[in-house]
C-alpha positions, 0 to 999 in steps of 0.5 A: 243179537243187536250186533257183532257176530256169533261163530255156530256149532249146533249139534244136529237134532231129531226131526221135529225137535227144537230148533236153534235161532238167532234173531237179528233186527234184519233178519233170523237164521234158523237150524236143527244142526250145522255149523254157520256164522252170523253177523249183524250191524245196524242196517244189515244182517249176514249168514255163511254156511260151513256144514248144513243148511240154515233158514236165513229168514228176512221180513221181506222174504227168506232163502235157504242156505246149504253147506258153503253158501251166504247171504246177506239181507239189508234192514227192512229187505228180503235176504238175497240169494245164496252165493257161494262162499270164497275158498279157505287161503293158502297158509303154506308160506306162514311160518312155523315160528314168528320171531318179531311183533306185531305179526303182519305175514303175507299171504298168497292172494286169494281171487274175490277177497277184498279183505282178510279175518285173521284170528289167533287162538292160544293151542287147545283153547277156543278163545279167540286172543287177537280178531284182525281184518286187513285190506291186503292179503296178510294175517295179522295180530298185534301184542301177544305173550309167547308160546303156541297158536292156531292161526285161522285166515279166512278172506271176505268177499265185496258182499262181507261175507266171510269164507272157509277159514285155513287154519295153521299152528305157529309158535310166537317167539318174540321175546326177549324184544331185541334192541335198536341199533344207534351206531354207527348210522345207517349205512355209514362209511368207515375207514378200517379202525375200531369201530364203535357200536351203540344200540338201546338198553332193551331190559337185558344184561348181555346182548349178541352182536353179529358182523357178516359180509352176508346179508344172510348171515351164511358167516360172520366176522364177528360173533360175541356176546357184549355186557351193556350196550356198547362194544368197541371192534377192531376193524383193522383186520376187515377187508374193505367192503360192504358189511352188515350187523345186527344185535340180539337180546339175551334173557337171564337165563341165557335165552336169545331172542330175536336179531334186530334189523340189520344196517349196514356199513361200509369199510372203506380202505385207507387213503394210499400214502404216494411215495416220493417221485422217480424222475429218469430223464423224461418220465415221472414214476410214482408209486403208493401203498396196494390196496387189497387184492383186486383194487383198482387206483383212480390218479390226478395230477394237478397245478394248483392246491386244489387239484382244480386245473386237472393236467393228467387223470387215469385210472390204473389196475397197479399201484404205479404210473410212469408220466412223460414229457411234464413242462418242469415245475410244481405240481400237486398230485392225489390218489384214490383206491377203487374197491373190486365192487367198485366203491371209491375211497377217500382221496389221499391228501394233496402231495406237492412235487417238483418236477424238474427240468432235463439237465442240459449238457450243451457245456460239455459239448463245447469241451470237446473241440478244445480236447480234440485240439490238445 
């Protein structure tokens, strides 16, 4: 073998008999019977012994290697002692079923790896469907068709020498591949109306969208299935608050695959409408539309347009607040609904009110001597 890697099983035989070799330009690996790996490269050639013992044999000198041991020898070099090989990894985290391709699943971190051999074999088969090395402690697997796997980890060491392999079946099933949101964008803000949401033609008929104040989506607010690749919702009934949604493919025959990602968007509550000032001598009552349950206000009032020269700014828990003592004159108030998780909405438009001088009753005060002298 010039190069790459050969995976061994070689029935055990009687003393004396023939032996199984591999010959690589660094180095040969001999057995009468066990299981092993061997790979070569231009400059170097490795062994790992899962069950037996191989004569890993290098033009400067040899080694034998027993059950859970390797060993590398460099071109032109005897074989370095055996070390032992790293543990199979914890595939107790890796799912049963993978739902999205490419597959990049993490694994528990396994002491001594620098990197990871993660194989794919279709159930039953001994043909390997995806050989993938990753840097980071992940399994991971590009483009396969849907149905049953065995999946095989196992970490390699600083000297490349590959250790037991864990192995774990798992069921892909990715398809039909779910579309990609467009609208409304990410993380938009929306006042409560009907709301338009847009996602990609994924090849499919009918699609399934879902709205959930969950970002797990324990429930959901929405739930239907959509021919094409838009809908209009009525958001007139949603609270205001943080929401999240996601679409779905639908096969011909009915089959649903997996959900997209998930954005998110925000219903915010309409501006309030503030309602014609109360004046009662010295105070000023103003009043405007609630909000939901728990929302707080954010009020301003102002002298000039725009609502710059600031005269009076509170923060109130009801949709009311009475001012006192204002110098007469123009003013330009606004209010803002504040949310129980304390998201701030759109500021009302801009409101001019006349403040209006205390009546003075001095005149009929000069009436009453001439009363008293009639």
């Amino acid at each position: 073998m010039l190069r790459g890697g050969l995976e061994n099983v070689v029935p055990r035989r009687p003393a004396g008999g023939t032996r199984f070799e591999i010959e690589t330009p660094s180095a040969v690996a001999a057995v009468r019977g066990t299981e092993f790996r061997v790979s070569a490269t231009a400059d170097a050639a490795r062994a790992e012994v899962l069950e037996g013992a191989v004569a890993f044999t290098a033009k400067r000198g040899g080694v034998t290697l027993p059950a859970g041991t390797g060993s590398v020898a460099a071109a032109g070099q005897a074989s370095q002692p055996a070390v032992p090989l790293l543990p199979a990894p914890d595939l107790a985290d890796v799912p049963a079923r993978i739902r999205r391709l490419p597959i990049s699943i993490p694994l528990q971190p396994l002491p001594g790896a620098v990197r990871y051999q993660s194989q794919l074999l279709p159930a039953g088969s001994a043909l390997i469907a995806s050989d993938e090395r990753s840097t980071t402690p992940h399994a991971r697997a590009r483009d396969l068709p849907d149905g049953d796997y065995l999946l095989r980890v196992r970490g390699v060491d600083a000297n490349g020498l590959e250790g037991f392999q864990a192995e774990r079946p798992l069921t892909i099933d990715a398809r039909p591949e779910p579309p990609v949101l467009s609208a409304p964008a990410s993380e938009a803000v929306v006042a409560p109306a009907s709301l338009a949401f847009r996602w990609t033609d994924a090849g499919v008929a009918e699609y399934r969208l879902q709205i959930s104040d969950s970002a797990q989506f324990a429930s959901t607010v929405v739930d239907r299935v959509v021919a094409g690749t838009s809908t209009d919702v009525d958001a007139s009934g949603l609270s205001p608050g943080l929401y999240h949604w996601r679409v779905a493919s639908r096969a011909a025959g009915g089959k649903l695959g997996p959900y997209s990602d998930v954005e998110r968007l925000r219903v915010v509550p309409a501006a309030p409408q503030v309602e014609p000032p109360a004046q009662d001598g010295k105070s000023t009552t103003l009043r405007w539309r609630a909000g939901a349950e728990g929302s707080r206000y954010r009020f301003q009032l102002a002298r000039d347009p725009q609502v710059a020269d600031i005269v009076v700014e509170r923060r109130v828990d009801a949709p009311t607040v009475t001012l006192e003592d204002l110098e007469p004159g123009p003013y330009v108030l606004r209010v803002q609904t504040v949310t129980p998780d304390g998201f701030e909405g759109a500021w009302s438009s801009p409101q001019r009110i006349e403040i209006e001088a205390p009546r003075v009753l001095w005149p009929l005060l000069l009436l009453i001597p001439m009363l008293l002298v009639l």
